[in-house]
N, C-alpha and C positions, 0 to 999 in steps of 0.2 A: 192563757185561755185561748180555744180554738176561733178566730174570727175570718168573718170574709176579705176580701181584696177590697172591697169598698168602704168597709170598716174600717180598713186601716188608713186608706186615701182619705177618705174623708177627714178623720184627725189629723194627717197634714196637712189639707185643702185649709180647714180652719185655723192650724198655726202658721200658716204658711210659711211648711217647711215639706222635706221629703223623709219620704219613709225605707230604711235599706232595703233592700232585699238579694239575700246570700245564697250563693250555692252553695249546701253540702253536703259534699258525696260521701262522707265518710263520719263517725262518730265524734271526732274530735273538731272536725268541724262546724257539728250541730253545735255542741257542749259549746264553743268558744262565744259563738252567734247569743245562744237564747241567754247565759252567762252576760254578756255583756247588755245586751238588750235589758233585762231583769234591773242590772245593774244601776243603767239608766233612767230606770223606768220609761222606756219607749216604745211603741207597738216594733217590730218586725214582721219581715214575711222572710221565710226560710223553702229555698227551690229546691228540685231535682231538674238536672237538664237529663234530656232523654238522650244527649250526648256521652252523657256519666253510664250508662247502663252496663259497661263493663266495667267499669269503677268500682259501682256497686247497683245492685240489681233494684229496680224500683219497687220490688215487693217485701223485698227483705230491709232497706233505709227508709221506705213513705212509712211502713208501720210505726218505725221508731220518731219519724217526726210526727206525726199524726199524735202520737201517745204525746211526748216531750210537748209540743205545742199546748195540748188540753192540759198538762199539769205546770204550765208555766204562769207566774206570775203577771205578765204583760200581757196584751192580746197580740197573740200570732197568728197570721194568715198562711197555710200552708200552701205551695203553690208550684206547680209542673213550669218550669222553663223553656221555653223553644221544644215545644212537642210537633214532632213532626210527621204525626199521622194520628187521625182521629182515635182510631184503635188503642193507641198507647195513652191520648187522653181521659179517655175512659177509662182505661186500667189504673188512673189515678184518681178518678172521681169514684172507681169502686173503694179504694184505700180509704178513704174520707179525704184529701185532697180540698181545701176551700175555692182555690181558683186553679183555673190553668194559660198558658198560651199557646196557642196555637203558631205556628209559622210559616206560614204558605209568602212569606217575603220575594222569593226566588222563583217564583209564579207570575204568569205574564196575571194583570191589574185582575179582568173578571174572574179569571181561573181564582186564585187571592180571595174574592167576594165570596164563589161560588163557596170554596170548601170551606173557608172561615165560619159562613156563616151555617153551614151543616155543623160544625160543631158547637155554633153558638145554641142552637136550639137543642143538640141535647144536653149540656151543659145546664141552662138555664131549666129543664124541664128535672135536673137533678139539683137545682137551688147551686148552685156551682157558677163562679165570674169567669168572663174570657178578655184576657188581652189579646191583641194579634200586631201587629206590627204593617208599616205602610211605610218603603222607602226600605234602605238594605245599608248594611252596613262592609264596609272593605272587607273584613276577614267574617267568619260563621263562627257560632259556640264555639270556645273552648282555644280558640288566638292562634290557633295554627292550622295552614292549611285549609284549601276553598276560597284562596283570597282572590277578591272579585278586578279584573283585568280593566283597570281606566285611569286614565290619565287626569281623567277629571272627576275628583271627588265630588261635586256638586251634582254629577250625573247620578249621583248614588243618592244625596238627598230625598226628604220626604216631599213631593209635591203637594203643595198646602193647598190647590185648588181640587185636589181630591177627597179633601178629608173629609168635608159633610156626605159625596156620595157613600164613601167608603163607612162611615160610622151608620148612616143612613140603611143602608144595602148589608151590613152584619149585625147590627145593636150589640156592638162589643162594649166592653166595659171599662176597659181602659186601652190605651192604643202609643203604641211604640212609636216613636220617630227615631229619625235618621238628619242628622245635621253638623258629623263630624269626629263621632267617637268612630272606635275601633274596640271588639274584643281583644281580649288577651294584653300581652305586653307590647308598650308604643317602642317600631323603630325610631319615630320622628318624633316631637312634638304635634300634638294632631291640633288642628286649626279650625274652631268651632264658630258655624254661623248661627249664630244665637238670635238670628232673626227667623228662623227658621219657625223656631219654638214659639216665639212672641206672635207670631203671623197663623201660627197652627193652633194656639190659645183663643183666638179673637174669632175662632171659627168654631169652639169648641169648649162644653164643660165638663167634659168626661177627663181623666186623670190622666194627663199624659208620661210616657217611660223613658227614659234614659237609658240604654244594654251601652256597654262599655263601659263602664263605670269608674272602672281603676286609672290612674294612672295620671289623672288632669290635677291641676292646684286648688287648692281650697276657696280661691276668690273665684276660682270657673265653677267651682260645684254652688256658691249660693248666687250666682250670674246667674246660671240656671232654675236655680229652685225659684230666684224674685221673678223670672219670666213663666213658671209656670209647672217646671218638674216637680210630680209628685213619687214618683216610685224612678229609684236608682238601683238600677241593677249592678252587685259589685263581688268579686271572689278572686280573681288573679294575684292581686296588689297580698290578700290576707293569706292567701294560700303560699304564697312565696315567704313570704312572715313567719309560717310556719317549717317552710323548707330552709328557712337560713337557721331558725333556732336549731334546727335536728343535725344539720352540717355543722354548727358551732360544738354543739353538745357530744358527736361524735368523736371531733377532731382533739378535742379538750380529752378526750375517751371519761367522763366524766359519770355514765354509765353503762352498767354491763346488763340493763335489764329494758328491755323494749317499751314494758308500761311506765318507765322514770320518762322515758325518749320522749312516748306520749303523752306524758302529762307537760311537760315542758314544748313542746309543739302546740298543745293547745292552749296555754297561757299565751304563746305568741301572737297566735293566731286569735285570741280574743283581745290582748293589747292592742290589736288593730284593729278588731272591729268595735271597739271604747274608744280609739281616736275616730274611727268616721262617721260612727252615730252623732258623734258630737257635733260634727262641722254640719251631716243632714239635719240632725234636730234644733241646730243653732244654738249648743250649748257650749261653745267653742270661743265664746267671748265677742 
């Protein structure tokens, strides 16, 4: 069933646990996400990045989650990813879209208020939630490329004595921090200030997000959830799940028909998202 972005926070905020939230750009991806989610019995929120647009075009896959969301079992929050101009947000709150983000990240601090909060009111005046983000992460959507020039990771950090103006100055609805992830795939092990979150919690009771998602250990991801992550943005780690089964199944030459290929890519690629519902939802033991 079709729910908002607070909808689904909220049932984490009370279990204190976090709620996934998957990009998927493609059919197989949806399928593997709302499949496992159902599976679970656990809300999800199911993205489009506006990064994917040649992936797959946002008018021809939001209809299909918009639809798949309303006839799912769990309540799904459908939801625009790092949109990066107001116009494309709205072409997702036309879709039925329940929330979106916005990301003006890469914007000197007021410029960030200014346009955030232009989309927060039309958003809100279409019953629509906006997350926007405060603080930058090394790489941008999508793990490759745009990666940000410092020697010092911490300069990238969220400043946590910003967040009441900045929550104050957009009425966003949930709000992105920065304290050590990375999109895409880690060259390194990435080195998380997890005080970062605790110090931006104590300031703050709106749901705070996690981007990066993939790729850290299962005692880092409920580190975070007991300090305060509600919504973990995650797709690399499944998406690659699904590129190792299609190279296995290839190499095997085990079919000769592209819908066997994909249906065996999306069992992978949902095998993964049934192991990390698990560890967010804490049903992982």
């Amino acid at each position: 069933m079709l729910a908002s972005l607070k909808e689904v926070c909220n049932i984490a905020n009370e279990k204190n646990v976090a709620v996934g939230s998957f990009n998927t750009p493609n059919l197989e991806c949806l399928l593997a996400v709302l499949e496992a989610a159902e599976e679970l019995d656990v809300p999800v929120i199911i993205a489009h990045a506006q990064c994917h647009e040649d992936v797959a075009p946002l008018d021809s896959i939001g209809r299909v989650m918009v639809e798949l969301a309303r006839a799912s079992k769990v309540k799904v929050c459908v939801h625009l990813d790092h949109g990066e101009d107001l116009e494309y947000c709205k072409r997702a709150i036309d879709l039925g879209f329940t929330s979106i983000m916005i990301d003006n990240s890469t914007l000197p601090y007021e410029e960030n208020i200014k346009l955030t909060r232009e989309a927060v009111l039309y958003a809100h005046a279409h019953g629509v939630d906006v997350e926007a983000e405060l603080g930058r992460l090394p790489s941008r959507e999508g793990g490759v490329g745009g990666e940000v020039a410092t020697e010092r990771p911490e300069d990238l950090y969220t400043d946590v004595n910003l967040v009441n103006d900045f929550i104050d100055r957009t009425d966003v609805d949930a709000l992105a921090i920065a304290f050590g992830t990375a999109h895409g795939f880690y060259k390194t092990k990435p080195v998380l200030n997890f005080d970062v979150i605790s110090e931006t919690r104590k300031r703050t009771d709106i749901p705070l997000v996690m981007h990066g998602g993939s790729g850290i250990s299962h005692e880092e991801y409920r580190e975070v959830i007991s300090r305060g992550i509600r919504k973990i943005n995650y797709y690399s780690y499944m998406s690659y799940a699904g590129f190792a089964a299609a190279k296995a199944v290839t190499a095997a030459k085990e079919s000769d028909f592209y819908h066997n290929l994909a249906l065996d890519v999306k069992n992978a690629m949902k095998q993964n998202a049934i192991d990390t519902l698990r560890v967010f939802s804490k049903l992982d033991g």
